[in-house]
C-alpha positions as CSV (number, residue, x, y, z in Angstrom):
1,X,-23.5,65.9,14.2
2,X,-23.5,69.0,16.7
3,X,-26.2,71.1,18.0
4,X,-25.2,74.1,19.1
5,X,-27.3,75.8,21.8
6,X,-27.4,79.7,23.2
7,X,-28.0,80.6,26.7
8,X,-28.8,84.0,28.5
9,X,-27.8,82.7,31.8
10,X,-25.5,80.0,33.6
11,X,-28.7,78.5,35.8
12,X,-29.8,77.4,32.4
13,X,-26.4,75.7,30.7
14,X,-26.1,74.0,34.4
15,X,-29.7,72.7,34.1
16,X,-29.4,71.8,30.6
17,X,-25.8,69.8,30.9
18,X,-27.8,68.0,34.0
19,X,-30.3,67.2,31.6
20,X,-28.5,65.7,29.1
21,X,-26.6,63.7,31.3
22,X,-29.7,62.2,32.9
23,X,-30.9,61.4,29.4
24,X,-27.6,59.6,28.5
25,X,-25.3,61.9,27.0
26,X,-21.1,61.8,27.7
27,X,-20.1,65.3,29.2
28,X,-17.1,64.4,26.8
29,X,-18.7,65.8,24.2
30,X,-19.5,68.7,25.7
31,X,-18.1,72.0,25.3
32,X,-19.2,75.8,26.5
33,X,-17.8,78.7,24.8
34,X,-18.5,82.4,26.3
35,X,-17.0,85.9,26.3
36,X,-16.8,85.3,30.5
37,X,-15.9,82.8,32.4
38,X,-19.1,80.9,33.8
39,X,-19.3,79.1,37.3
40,X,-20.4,75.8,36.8
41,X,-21.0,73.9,39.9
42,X,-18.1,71.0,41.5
43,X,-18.0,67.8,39.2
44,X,-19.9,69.3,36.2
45,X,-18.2,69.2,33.7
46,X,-15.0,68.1,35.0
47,X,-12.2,66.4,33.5
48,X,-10.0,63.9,34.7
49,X,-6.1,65.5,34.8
50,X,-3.2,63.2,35.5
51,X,-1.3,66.6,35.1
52,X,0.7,65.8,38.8
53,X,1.5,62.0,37.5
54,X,3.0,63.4,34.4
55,X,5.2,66.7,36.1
56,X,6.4,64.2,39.0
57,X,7.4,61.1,36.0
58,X,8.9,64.3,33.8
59,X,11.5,65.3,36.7
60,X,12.2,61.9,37.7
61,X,13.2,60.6,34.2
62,X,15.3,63.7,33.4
63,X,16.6,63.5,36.3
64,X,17.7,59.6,36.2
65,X,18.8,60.7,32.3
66,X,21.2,63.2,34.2
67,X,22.3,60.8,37.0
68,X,23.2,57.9,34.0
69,X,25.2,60.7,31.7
70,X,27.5,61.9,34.7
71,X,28.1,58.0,35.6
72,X,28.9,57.7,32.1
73,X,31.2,60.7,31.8
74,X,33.3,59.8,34.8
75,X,33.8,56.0,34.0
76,X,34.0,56.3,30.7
77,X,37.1,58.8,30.7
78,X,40.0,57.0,31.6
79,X,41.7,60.1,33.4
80,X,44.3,59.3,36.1
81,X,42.9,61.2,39.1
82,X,44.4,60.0,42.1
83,X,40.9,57.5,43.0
84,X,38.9,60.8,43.4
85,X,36.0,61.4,40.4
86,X,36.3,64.1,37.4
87,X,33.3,65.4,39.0
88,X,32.6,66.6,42.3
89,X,29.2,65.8,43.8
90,X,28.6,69.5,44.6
91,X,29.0,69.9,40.7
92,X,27.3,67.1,39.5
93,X,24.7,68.2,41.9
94,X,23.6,71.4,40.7
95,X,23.5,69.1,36.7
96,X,20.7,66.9,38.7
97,X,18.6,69.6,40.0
98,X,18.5,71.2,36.9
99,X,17.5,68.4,35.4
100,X,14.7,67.3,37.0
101,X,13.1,71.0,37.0
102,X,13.3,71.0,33.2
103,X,12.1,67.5,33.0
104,X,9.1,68.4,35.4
105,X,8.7,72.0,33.6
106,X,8.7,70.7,29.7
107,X,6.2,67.6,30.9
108,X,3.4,70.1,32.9
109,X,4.2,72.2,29.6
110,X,3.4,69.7,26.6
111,X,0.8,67.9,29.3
112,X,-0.7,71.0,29.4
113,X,-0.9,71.5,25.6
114,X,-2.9,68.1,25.4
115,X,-5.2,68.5,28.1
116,X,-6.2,71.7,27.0
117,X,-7.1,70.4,23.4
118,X,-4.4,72.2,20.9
119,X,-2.9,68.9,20.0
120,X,-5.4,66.5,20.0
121,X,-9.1,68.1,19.5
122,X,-10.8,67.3,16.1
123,X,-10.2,70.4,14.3
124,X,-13.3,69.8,12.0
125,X,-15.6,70.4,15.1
126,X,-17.8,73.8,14.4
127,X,-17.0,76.7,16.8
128,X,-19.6,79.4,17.8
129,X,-18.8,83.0,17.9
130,X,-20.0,84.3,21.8
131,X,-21.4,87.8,21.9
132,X,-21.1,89.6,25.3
133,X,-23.0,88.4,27.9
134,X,-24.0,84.7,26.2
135,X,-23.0,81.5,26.7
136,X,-23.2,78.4,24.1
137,X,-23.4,74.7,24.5
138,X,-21.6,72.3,21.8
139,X,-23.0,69.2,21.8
140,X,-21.7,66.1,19.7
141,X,-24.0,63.3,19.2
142,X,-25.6,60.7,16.8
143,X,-28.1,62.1,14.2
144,X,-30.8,60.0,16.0
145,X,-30.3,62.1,19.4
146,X,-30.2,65.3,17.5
147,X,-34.3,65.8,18.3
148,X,-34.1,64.2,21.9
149,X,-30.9,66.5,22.8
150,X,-32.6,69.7,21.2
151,X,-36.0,69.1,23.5
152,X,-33.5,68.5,25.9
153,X,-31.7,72.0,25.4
154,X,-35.1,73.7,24.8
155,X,-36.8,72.5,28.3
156,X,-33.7,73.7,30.1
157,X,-33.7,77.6,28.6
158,X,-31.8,77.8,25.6
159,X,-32.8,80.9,23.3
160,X,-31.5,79.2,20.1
161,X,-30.5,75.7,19.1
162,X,-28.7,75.1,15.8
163,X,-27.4,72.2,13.9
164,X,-24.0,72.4,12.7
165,X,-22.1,69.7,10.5
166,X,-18.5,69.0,10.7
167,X,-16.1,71.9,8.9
168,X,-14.1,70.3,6.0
């Protein structure tokens, strides 16, 4: 079940997300659609983002994935070279480098991707349409918080609140 709630101002969504989460409810199911991008105070509504863990682990295994193919190409070749290797360093160098920024840029990339929502959020959830100017509150939660959340919501400002089933 979702309510979804419409607000004139940001004082109100900042009071009413406060509210809710005094009463109990996981900011996790919490979204806020508007035409405008609202400032919501420090630690909020925020997110945790390993986005750093994942570029830093991208570069380092394309970059050992690199390192462990040039090994492989210059003892696997059994070229006579007078002791010195098929590659140079200065070579095999530039292969590393390039290697580890398209392992860090393809994992911030597809990290990206999932924190943001297009590959993992439940498509089924109902989205509100924002007119200019207002700012709406999706809140997911059980059937029997739907008239605590909605007094909730009401106390805090909101002009409207609306339930709203999953889409099919």
């Amino acid at each position: 079940m979702f309510l979804i709630s419409e607000f004139g101002e940001a004082r109100a969504v900042v009071e009413a997300i406060q509210v809710l989460q005094a009463k109990g409810f996981d900011t996790a199911g919490m979204d806020l659609f508007s035409t405008e991008p609202v400032e919501l105070p420090p630690g909020l509504l925020d997110r945790p983002s390993r986005m750093s863990l994942v570029t830093v682990a991208g570069a380092a295994t394309l970059c050992l994935l690199a390192i462990a193919f040039v090994a492989y190409t210059q003892y696997s070749f059994r070229l006579v070279t007078g002791g010195m290797p098929i590659f140079s360093f200065w070579a095999t160098g530039v292969v590393f480098y390039e290697f580890t920024l398209l392992g860090a840029i393809a994992a911030t990339f597809l990290w990206f991707l999932w924190e943001s929502g297009l590959l993992q959020k439940d498509r089924s959830a109902p989205l509100p349409v924002p007119d200019s100017g207002r700012i709406f509150l999706r809140l997911e939660c059980d059937k029997e918080q739907v008239g605590l959340a909605g007094e909730c919501l009401y106390k805090a400002g909101a002009a409207s609140v609306k339930k709203a089933e999953p889409r099919a």
